[in-house]
C-alpha positions in Angstrom: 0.0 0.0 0.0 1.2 3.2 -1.0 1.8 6.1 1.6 -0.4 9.4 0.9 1.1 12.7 1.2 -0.1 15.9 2.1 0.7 19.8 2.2 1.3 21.8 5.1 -0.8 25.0 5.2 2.1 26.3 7.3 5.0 25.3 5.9 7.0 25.2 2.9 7.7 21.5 3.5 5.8 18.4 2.1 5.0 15.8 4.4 4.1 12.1 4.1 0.8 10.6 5.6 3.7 9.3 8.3 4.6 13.1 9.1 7.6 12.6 7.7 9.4 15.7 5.5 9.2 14.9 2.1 10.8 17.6 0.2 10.0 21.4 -0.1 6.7 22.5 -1.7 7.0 24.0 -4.8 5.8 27.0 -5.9 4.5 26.4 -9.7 6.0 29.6 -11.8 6.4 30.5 -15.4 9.5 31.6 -17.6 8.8 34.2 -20.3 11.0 35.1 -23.1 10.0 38.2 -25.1 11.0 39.1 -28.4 10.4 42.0 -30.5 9.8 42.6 -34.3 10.9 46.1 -33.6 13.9 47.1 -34.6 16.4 48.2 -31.9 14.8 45.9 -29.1 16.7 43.1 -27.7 14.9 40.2 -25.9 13.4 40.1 -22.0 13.1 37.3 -19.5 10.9 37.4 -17.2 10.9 34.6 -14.1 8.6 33.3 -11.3 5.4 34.5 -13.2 2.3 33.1 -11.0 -0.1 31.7 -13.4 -3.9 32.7 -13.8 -2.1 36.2 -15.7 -2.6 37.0 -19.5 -0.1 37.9 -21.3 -0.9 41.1 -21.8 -1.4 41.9 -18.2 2.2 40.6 -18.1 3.4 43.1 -20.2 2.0 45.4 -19.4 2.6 45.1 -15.3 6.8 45.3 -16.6 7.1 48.1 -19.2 6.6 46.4 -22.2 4.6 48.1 -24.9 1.9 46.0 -26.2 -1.4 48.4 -27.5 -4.8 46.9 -25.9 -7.2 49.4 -28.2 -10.3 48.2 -26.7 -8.6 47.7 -23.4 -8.0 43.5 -23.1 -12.0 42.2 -24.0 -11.0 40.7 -27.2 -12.7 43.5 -29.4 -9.8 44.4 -31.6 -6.3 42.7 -32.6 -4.3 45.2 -31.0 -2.7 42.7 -28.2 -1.8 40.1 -31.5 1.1 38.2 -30.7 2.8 34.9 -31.5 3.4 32.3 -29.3 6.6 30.4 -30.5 6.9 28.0 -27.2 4.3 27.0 -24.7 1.4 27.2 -26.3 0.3 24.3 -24.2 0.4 26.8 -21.2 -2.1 29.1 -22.1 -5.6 29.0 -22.6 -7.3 27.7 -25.8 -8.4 30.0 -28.2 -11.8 30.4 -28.7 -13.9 30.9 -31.6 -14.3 34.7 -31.1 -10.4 35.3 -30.7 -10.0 33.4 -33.9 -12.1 35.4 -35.8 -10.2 38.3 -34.1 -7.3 37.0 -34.8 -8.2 36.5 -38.7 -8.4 40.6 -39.1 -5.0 41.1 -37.7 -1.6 42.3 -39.2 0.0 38.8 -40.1 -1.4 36.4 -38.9 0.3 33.2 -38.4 -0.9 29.3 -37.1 0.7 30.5 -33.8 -0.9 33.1 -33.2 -2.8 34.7 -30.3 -4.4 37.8 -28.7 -2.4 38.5 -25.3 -5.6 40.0 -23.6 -7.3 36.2 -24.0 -3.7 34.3 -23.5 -4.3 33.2 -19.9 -1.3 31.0 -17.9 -2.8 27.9 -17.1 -1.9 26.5 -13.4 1.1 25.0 -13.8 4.7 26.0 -14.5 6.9 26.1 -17.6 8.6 28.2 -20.2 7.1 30.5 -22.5 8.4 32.3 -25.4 6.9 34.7 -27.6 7.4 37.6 -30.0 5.6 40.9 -30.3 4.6 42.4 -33.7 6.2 45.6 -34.4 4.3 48.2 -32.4 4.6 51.5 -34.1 2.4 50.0 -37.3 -0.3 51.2 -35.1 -1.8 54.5 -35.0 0.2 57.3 -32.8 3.1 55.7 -32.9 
């Protein structure tokens, strides 16, 4: 018979049905490498990214430019970027972001709206490339 284990509530330890200590608990986090089109801009990585975050809220929360026109409710493609690694991590798209997603600038089989690209629980790495941003009125 197998032993059960359990988490501790107030710990960062894992303990077997026994109360023996297992191993630390561990904290499920993301890696994400971004990647501009843009001329001039050299790659970011971002670590320990908590899932249940889109991936425009990511980069937006660090400094990285990424329009949201109708403000992240998947109304426009303004948030279009690709996903070269991980797409497994992220939501599935929908039938409304693909029809989005059929109006953008280039789109591509591996492409995605960031507003509706949601981290899924888990952890992993994550690596994606943003469209050139100043094709976009303003800029």
């Amino acid at each position: 018979m197998g032993s059960k284990s359990f988490f501790s509530q107030t710990s960062n330890y894992h303990f077997s049905f026994y109360g023996y200590i297992c191993s630390p608990k561990e904290e499920l986090m993301y890696t994400l490498k971004i990647n501009f089109e843009e001329k001039g801009q050299q790659p970011v990585i971002f670590e320990n990214l908590e899932p249940g975050q889109t991936l425009l809220e990511i980069c937006l929360k660090n400094d990285i430019e990424l329009h949201h026109n109708c403000g992240g409710v998947c109304a426009c493609t303004t948030c279009h970027l690709y996903i070269e690694k991980g797409m497994e991590s992220v939501d599935e798209i929908t039938d409304k972001e693909e029809d989005f997603i059929d109006r953008a600038v280039n789109p591509r089989l591996n492409s995605r709206l960031g507003c509706q690209s949601l981290l899924l629980d888990g952890d992993g790495e994550i690596e994606i490339t943003l469209p050139d941003q100043t094709q976009f009125l303003g800029e």
